[in-house]
N, CA, C and O atoms as CSV, one atom per row, in Angstrom:
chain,resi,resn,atom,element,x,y,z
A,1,UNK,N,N,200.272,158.364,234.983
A,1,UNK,CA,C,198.982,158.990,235.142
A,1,UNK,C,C,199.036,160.363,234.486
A,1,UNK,O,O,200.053,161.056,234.444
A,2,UNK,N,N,197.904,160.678,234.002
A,2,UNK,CA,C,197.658,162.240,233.170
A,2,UNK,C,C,196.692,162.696,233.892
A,2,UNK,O,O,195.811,162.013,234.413
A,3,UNK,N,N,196.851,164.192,233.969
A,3,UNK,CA,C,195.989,165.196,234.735
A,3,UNK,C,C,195.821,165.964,233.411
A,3,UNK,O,O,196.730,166.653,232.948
A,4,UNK,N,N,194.352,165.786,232.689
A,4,UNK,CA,C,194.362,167.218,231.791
A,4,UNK,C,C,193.646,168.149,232.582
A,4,UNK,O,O,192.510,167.979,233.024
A,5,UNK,N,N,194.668,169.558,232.804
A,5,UNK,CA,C,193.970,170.722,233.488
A,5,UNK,C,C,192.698,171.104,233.124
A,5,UNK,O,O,191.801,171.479,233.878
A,6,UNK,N,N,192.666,170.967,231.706
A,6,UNK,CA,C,191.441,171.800,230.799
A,6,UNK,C,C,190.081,171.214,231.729
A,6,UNK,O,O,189.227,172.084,231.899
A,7,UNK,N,N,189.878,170.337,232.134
A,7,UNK,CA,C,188.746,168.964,232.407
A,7,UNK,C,C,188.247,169.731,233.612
A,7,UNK,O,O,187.180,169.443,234.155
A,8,UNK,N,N,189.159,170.869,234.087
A,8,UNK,CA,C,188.563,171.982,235.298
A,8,UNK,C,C,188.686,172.815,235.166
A,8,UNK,O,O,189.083,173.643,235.985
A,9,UNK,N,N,188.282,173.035,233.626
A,9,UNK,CA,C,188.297,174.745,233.386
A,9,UNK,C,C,189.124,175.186,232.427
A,9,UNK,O,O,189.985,174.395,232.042
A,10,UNK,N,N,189.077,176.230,231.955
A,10,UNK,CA,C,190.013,177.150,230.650
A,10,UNK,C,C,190.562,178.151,231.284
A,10,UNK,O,O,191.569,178.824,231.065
A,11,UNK,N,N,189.783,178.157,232.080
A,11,UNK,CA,C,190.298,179.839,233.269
A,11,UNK,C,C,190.867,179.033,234.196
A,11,UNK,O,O,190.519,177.854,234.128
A,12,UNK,N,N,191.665,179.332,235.068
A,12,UNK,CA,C,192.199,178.516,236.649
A,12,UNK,C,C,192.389,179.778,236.952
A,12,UNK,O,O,193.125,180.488,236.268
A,13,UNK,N,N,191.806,180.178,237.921
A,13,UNK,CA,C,191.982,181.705,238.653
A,13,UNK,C,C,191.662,181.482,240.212
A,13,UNK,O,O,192.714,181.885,240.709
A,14,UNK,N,N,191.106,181.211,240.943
A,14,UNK,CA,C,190.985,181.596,242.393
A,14,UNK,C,C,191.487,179.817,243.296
A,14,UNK,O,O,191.397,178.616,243.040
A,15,UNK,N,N,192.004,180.697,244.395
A,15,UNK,CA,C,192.348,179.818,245.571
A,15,UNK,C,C,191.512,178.949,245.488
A,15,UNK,O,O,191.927,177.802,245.324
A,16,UNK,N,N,189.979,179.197,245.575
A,16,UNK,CA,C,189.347,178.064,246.153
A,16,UNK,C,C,189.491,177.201,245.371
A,16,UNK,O,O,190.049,176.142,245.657
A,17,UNK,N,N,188.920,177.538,243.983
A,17,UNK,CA,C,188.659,176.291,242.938
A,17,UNK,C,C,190.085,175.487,242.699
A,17,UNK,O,O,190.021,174.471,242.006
A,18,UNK,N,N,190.906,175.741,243.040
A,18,UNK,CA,C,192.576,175.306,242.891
A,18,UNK,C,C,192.044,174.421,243.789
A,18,UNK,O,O,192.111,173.250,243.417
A,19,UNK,N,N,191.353,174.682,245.242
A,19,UNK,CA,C,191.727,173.695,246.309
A,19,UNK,C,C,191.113,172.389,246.386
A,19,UNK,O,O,191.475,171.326,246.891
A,20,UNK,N,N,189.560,172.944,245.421
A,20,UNK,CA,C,188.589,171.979,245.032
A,20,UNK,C,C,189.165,171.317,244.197
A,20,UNK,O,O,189.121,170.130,244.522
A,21,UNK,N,N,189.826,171.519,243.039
A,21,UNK,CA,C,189.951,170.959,241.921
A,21,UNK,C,C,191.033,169.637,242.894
A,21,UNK,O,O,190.698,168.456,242.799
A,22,UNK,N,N,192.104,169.975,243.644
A,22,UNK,CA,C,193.235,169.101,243.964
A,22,UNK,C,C,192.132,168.137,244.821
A,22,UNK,O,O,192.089,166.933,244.568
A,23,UNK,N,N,191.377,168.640,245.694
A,23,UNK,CA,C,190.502,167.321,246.459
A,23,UNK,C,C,189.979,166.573,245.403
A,23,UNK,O,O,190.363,165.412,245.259
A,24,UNK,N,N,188.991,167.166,244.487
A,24,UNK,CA,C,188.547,166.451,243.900
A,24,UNK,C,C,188.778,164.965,243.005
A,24,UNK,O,O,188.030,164.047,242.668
A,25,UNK,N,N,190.775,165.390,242.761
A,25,UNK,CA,C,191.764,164.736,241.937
A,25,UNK,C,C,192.369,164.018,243.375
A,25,UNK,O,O,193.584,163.821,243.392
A,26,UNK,N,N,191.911,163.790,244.068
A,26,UNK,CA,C,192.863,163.273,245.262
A,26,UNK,C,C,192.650,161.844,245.465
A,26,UNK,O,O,193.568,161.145,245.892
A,27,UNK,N,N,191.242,161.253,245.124
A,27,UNK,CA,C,191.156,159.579,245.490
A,27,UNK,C,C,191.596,159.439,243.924
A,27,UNK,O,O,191.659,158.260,243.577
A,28,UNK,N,N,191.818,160.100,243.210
A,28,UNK,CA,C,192.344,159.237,241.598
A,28,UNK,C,C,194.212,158.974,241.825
A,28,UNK,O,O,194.824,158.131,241.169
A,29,UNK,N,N,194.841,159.831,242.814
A,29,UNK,CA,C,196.256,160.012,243.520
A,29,UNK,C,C,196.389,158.384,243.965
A,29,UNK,O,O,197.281,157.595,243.651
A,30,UNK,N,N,195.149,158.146,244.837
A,30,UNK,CA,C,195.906,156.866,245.800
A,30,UNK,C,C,195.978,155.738,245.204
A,30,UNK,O,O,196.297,154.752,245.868
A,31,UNK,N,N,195.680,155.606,243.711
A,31,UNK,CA,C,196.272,154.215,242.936
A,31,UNK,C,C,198.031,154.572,242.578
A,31,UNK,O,O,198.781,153.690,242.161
A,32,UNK,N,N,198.340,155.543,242.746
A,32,UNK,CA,C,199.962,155.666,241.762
A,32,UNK,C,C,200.985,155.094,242.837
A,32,UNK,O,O,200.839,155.342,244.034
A,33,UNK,N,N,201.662,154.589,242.521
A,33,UNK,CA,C,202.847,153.940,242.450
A,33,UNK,C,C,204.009,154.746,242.432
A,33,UNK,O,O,204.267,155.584,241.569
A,34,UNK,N,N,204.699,154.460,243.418
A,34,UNK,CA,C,205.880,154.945,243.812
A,34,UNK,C,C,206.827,155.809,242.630
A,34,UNK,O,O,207.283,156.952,242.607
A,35,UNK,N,N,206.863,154.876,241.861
A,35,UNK,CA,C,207.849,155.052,240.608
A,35,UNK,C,C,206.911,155.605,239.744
A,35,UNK,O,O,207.750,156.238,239.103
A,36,UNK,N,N,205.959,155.864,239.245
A,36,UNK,CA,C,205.122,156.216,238.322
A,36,UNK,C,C,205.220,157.888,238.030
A,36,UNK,O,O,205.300,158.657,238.987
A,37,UNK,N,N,205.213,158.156,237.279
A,37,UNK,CA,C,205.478,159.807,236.307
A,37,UNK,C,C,203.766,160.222,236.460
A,37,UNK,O,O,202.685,159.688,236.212
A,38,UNK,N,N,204.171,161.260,236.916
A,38,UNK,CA,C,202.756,162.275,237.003
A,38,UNK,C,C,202.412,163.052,236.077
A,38,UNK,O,O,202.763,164.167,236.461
A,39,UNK,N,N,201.847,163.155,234.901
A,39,UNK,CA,C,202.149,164.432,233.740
A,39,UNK,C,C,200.668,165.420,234.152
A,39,UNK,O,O,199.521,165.067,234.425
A,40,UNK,N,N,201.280,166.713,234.053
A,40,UNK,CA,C,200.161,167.559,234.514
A,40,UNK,C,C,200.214,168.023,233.009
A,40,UNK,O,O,201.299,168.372,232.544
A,41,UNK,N,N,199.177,168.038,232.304
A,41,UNK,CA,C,198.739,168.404,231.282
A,41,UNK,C,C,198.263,169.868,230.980
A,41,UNK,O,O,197.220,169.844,231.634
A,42,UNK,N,N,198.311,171.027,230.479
A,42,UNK,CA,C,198.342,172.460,230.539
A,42,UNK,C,C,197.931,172.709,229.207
A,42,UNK,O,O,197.917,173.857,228.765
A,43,UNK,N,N,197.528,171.533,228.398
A,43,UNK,CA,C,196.608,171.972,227.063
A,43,UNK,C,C,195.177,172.135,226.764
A,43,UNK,O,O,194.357,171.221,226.844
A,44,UNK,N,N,194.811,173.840,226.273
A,44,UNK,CA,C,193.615,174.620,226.570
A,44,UNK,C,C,193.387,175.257,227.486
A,44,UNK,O,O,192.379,175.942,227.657
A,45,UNK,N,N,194.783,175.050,228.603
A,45,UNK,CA,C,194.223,176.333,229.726
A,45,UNK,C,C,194.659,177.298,228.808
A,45,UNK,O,O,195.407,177.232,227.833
A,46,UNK,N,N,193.761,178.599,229.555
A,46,UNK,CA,C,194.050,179.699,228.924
A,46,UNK,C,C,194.675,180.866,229.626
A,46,UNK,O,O,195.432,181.725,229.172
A,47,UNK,N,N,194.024,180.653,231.255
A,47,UNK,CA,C,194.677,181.612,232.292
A,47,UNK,C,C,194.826,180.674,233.564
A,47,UNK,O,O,193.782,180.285,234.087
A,48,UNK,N,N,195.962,180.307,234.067
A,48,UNK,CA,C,196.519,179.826,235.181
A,48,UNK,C,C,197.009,181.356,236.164
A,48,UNK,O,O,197.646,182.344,235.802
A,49,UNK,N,N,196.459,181.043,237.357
A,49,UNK,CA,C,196.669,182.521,237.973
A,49,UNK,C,C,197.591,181.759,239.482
A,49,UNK,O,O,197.114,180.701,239.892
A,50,UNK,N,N,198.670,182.242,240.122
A,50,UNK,CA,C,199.041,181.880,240.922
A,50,UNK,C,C,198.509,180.967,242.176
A,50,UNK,O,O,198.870,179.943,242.756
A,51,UNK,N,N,197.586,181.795,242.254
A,51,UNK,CA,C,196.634,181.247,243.786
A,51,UNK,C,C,195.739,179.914,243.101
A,51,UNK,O,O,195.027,179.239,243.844
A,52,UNK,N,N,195.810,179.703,242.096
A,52,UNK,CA,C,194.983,178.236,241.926
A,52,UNK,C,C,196.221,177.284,241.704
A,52,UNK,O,O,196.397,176.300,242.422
A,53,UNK,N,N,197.101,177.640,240.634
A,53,UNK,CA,C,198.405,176.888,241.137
A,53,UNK,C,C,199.182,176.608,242.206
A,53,UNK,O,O,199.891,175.617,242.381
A,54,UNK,N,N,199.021,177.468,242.856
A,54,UNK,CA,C,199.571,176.926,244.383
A,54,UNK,C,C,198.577,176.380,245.130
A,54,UNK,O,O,198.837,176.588,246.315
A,55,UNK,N,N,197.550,175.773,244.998
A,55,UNK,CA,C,196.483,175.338,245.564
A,55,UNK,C,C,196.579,173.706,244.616
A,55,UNK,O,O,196.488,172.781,245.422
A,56,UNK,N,N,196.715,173.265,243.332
A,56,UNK,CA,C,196.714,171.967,243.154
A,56,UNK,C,C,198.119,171.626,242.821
A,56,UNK,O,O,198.521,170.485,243.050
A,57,UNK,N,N,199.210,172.880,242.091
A,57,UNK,CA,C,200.178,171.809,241.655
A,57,UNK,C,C,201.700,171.919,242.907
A,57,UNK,O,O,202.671,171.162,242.916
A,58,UNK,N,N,201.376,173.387,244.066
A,58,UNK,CA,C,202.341,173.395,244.897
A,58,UNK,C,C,201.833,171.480,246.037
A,58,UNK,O,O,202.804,170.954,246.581
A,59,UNK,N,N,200.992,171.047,246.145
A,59,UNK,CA,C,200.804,169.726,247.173
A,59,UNK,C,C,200.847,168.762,246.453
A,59,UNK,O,O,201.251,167.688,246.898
A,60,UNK,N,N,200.538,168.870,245.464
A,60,UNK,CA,C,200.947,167.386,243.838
A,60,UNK,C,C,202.453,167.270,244.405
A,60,UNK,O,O,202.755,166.383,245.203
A,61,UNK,N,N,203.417,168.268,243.917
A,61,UNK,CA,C,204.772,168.699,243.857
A,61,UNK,C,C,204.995,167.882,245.156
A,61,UNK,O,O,205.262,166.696,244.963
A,62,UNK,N,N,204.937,168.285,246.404
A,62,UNK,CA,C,205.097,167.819,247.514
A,62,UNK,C,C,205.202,166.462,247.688
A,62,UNK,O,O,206.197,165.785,247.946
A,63,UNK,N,N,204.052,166.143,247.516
A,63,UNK,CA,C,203.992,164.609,247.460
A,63,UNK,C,C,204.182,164.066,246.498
A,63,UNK,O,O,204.064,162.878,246.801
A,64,UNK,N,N,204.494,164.157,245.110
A,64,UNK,CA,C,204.966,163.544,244.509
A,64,UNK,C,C,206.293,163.736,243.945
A,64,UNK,O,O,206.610,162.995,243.015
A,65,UNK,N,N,207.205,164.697,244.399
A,65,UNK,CA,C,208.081,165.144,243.757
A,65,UNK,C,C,209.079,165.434,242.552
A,65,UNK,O,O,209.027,166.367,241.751
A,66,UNK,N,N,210.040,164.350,242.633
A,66,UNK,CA,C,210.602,164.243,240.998
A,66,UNK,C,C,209.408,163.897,240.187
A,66,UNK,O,O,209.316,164.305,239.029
A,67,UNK,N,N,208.299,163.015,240.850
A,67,UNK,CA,C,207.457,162.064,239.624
A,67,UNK,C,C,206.030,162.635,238.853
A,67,UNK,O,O,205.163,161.954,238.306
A,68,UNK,N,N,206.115,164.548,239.047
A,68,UNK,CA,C,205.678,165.065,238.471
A,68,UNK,C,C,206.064,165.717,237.048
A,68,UNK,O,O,207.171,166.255,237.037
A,69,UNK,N,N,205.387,165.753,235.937
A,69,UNK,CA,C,206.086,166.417,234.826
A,69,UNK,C,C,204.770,167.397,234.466
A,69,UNK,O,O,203.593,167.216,234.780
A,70,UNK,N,N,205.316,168.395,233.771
A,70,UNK,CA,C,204.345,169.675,233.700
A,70,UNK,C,C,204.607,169.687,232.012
A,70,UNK,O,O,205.723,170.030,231.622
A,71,UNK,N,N,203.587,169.315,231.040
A,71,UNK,CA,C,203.333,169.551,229.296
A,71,UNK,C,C,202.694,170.940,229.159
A,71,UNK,O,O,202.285,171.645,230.081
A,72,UNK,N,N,202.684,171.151,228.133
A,72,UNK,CA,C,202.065,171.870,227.122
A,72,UNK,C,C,202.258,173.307,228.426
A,72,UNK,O,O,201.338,173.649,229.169
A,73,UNK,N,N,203.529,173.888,228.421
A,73,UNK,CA,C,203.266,174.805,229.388
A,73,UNK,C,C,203.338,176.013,228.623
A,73,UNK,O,O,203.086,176.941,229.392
A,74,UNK,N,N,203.563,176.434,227.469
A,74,UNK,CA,C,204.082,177.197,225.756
A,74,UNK,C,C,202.919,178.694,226.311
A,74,UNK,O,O,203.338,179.803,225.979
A,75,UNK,N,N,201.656,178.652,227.046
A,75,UNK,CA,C,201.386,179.788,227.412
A,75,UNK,C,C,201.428,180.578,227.853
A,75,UNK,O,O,200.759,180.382,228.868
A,76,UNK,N,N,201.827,181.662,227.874
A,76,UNK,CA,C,202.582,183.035,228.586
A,76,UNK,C,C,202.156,183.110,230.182
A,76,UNK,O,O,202.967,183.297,231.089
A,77,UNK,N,N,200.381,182.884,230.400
A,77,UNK,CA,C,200.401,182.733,231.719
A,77,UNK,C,C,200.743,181.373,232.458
A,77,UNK,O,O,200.905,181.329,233.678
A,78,UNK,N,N,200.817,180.545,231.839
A,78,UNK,CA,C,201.006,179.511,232.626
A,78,UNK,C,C,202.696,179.762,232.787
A,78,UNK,O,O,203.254,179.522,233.858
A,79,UNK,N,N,203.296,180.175,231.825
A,79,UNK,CA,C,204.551,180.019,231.883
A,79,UNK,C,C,205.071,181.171,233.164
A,79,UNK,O,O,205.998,180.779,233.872
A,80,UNK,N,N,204.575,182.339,233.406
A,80,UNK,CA,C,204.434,183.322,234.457
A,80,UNK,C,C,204.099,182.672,235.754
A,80,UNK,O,O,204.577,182.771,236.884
A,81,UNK,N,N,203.381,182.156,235.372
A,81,UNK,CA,C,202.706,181.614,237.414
A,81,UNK,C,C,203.466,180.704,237.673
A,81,UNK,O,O,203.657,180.627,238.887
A,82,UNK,N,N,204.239,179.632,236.831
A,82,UNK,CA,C,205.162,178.677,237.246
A,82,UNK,C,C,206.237,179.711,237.995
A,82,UNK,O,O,206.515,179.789,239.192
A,83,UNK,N,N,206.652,180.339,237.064
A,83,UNK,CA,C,207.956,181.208,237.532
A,83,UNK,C,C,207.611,181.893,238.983
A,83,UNK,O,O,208.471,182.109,239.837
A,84,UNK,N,N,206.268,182.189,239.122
A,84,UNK,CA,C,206.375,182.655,240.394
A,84,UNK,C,C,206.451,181.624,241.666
A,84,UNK,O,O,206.997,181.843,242.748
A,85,UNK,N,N,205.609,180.186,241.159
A,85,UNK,CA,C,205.429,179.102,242.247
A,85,UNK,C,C,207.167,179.140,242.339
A,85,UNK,O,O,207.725,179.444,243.393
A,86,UNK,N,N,207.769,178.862,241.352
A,86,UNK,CA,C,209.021,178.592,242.038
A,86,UNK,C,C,209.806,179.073,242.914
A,86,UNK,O,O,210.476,178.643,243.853
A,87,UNK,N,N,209.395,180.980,241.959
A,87,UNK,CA,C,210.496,181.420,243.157
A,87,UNK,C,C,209.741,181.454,244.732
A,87,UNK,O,O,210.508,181.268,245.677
A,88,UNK,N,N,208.391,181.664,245.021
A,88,UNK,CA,C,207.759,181.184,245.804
A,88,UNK,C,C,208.288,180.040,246.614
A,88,UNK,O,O,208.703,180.093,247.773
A,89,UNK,N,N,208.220,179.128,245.922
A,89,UNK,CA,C,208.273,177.790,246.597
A,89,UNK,C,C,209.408,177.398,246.777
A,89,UNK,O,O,209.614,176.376,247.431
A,90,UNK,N,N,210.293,178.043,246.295
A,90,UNK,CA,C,212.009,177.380,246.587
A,90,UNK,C,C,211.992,176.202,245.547
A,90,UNK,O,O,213.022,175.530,245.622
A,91,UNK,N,N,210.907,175.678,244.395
A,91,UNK,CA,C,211.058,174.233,243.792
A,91,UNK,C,C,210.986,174.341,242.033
A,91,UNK,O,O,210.140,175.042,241.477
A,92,UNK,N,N,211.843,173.665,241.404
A,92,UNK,CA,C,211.796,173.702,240.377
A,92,UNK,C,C,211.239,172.594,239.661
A,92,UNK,O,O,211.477,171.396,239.508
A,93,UNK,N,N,210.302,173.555,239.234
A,93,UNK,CA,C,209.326,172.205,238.274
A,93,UNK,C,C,209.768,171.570,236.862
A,93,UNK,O,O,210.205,172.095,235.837
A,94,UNK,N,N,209.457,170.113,237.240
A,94,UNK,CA,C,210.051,169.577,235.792
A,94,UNK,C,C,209.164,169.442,234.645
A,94,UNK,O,O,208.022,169.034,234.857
A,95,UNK,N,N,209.542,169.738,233.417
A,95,UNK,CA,C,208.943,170.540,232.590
A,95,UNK,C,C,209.410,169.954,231.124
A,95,UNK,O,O,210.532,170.100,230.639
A,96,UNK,N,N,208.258,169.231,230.505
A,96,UNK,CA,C,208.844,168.222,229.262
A,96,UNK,C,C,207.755,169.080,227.703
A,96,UNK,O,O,207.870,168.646,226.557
């Protein structure tokens, strides 16, 4: 399954819309399969800000764990807010 971020925005900045965006993506979740690779797609965001990342990709992570992969992450903020979810979160995201 592919998540393109862009499809909710160029900006990702506030808690809420992080929280909306993950409900919104949540009945497209309950077809995947155990074994199935999650790719979170990060091409055309332009600003990923902590509090919306920890709002869709810290409970993705959770529940899906190893079977998430994070693309096109090459942008300075996206590449920043990961670094903080992690040290945040104690979790290291896998990253192709």
């Amino acid at each position: 399954m592919k998540i393109a971020l862009k499809k909710f925005g160029t900006i990702l900045t506030s808690r809420q819309s992080g929280k909306e965006a993950f409900a919104a993506f949540g009945p497209s979740l309950q077809g995947v399969s155990s074994g199935e690779s999650i790719e979170v797609d990060f091409e055309g965001v332009i600003t990923l800000a902590p509090s919306w990342g920890d709002e869709f990709l810290t409970p993705l992570v959770e529940k899906y764990n190893g079977n998430v992969v994070l693309k096109n992450t090459g942008n300075p903020s996206v590449e920043a807010t990961l670094d903080i979810l992690e040290e945040v979160s104690k979790t290291k995201f896998r990253v192709e």
